[in-house]
N, C-alpha and C positions, 0 to 999 in steps of 0.2 A: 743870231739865235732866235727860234719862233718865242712866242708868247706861253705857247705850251712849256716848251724845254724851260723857260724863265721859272713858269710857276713847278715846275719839277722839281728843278736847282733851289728855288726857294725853299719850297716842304721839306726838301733832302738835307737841307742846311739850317733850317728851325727843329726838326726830329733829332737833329746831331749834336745841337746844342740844348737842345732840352734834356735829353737823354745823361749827357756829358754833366749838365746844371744836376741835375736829380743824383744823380750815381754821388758827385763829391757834395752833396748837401745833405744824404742819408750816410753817408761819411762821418761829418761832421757829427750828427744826432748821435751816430756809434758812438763815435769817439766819447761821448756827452756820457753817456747813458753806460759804457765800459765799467769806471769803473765801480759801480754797482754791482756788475756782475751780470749786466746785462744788453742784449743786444736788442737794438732798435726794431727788428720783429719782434724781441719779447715785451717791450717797452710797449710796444703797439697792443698788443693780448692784453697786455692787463691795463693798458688807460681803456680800450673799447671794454672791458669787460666792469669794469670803475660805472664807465658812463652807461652800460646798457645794464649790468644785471646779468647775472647768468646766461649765459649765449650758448647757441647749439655749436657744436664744432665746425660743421659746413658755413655758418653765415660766418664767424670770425674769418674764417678763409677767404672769403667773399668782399668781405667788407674789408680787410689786409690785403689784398689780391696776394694771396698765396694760392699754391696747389693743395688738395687733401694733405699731400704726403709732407711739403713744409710746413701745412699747419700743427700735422701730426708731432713730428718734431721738435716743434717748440713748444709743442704742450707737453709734451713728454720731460723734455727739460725744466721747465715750470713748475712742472707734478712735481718731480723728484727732488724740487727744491722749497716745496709745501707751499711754493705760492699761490698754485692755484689749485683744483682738484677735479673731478670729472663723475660724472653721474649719470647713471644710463636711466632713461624714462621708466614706469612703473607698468606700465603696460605696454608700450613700446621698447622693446631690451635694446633694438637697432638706432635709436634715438639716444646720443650723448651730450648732455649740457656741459658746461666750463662753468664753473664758480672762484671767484676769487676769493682769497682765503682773507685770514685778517694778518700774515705775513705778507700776502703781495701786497693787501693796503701800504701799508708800513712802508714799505719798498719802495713800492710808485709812490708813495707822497715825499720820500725822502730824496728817491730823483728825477722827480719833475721839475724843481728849480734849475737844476743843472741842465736839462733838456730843454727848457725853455727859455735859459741863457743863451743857448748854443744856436737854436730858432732866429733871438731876437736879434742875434751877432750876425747873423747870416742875412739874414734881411735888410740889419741898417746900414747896407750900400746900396739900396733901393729907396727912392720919395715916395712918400704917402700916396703918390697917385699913380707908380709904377707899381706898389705893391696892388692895391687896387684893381690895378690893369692885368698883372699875373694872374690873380686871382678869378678875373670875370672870363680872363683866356683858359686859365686850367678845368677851371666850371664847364666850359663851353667843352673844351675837349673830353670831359667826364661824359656829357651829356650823351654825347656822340658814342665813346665805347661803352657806357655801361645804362643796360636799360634802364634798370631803379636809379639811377640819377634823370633820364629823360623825365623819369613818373613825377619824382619830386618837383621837377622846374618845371612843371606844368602849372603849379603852386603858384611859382615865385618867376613872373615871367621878367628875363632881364632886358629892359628895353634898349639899356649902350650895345650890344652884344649884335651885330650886324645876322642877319641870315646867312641861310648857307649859299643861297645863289647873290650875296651882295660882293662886289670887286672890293669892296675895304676889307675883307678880308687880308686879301696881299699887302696890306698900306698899312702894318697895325704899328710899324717900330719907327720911332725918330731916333734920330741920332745918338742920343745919351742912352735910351735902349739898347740902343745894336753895341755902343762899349761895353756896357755891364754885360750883355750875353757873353761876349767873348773873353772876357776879360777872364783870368783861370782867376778862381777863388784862393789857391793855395797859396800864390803869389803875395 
């Protein structure tokens, strides 16, 4: 097998398990966050609208990586359940904010323990230096798909964090890594 095929087979089988990691760990957060009454994109709307302050509909989408049409959705469910409410600009009519109500306070404060039980449970089969390590890898892959994360780490430059033409790229996982990847969570 060339060197090429190698690092093919490698990406092909880090995106398969990342992807596989991600899908049963926002899982998990559902499950958390259920029985609330809510799902972990809603959970998401109203902790980012907690933390920013009335947001325009498109950036919520942006910053959740939804489409218009899921974010539309789960604001609409949201509305209808007075958590949170919607306001079209004053001179702009095409221009919609999201505000959260003092229901969705309520709500998200009442299950964010739960959600971030369910976080911390998930994690602690990873060492403080593996969590670390995910973190400086997920950063690095943000940076790469989304421009506004490149702008940000411009800031905050990560020096552990190899280049993009460095070979430790392909060297990033030891041994107790490559178990916890494969390792099924459900298990």
């Amino acid at each position: 097998m060339s060197k090429g095929d190698k690092k093919r087979r490698r990406a092909l089988e880090a995106y398969g398990a990342l992807q596989r990691a991600a899908a049963l760990a926002a899982e998990r957060v559902d499950d958390a966050v259920h029985p609330f009454g809510l799902s972990a994109s809603q959970y998401g709307v109203l902790d980012t609208l907690e933390q920013r302050g009335p947001t325009h509909q498109q950036e919520l989408a942006e910053a959740l990586g939804r489409s218009k049409a899921q974010m539309t959705a789960i604001i609409d469910a949201l509305e209808a359940r007075g958590l949170v409410r919607r306001e079209r600009h004053e001179v702009d009519r095409r221009f919609i904010s999201v505000y959260l109500t003092e229901a969705g306070r309520v709500l998200l404060a009442d299950a964010a323990p739960a959600r971030a039980d369910a976080v911390v449970a998930l994690m602690r089969e990873l060492s403080g230096e593996q969590k670390d390590r995910l973190t400086k890898l997920c950063r690095r892959l943000l940076r790469v798909l989304d421009p506004q994360e490149r702008d940000a780490a411009e800031d905050a430059v990560d020096d552990d964090a190899p280049g993009p033409d460095d070979e430790a790229d392909d060297d990033i996982s030891e041994p107790s890594d490559v178990a916890v990847a494969q390792e099924d969570p459900a298990a």
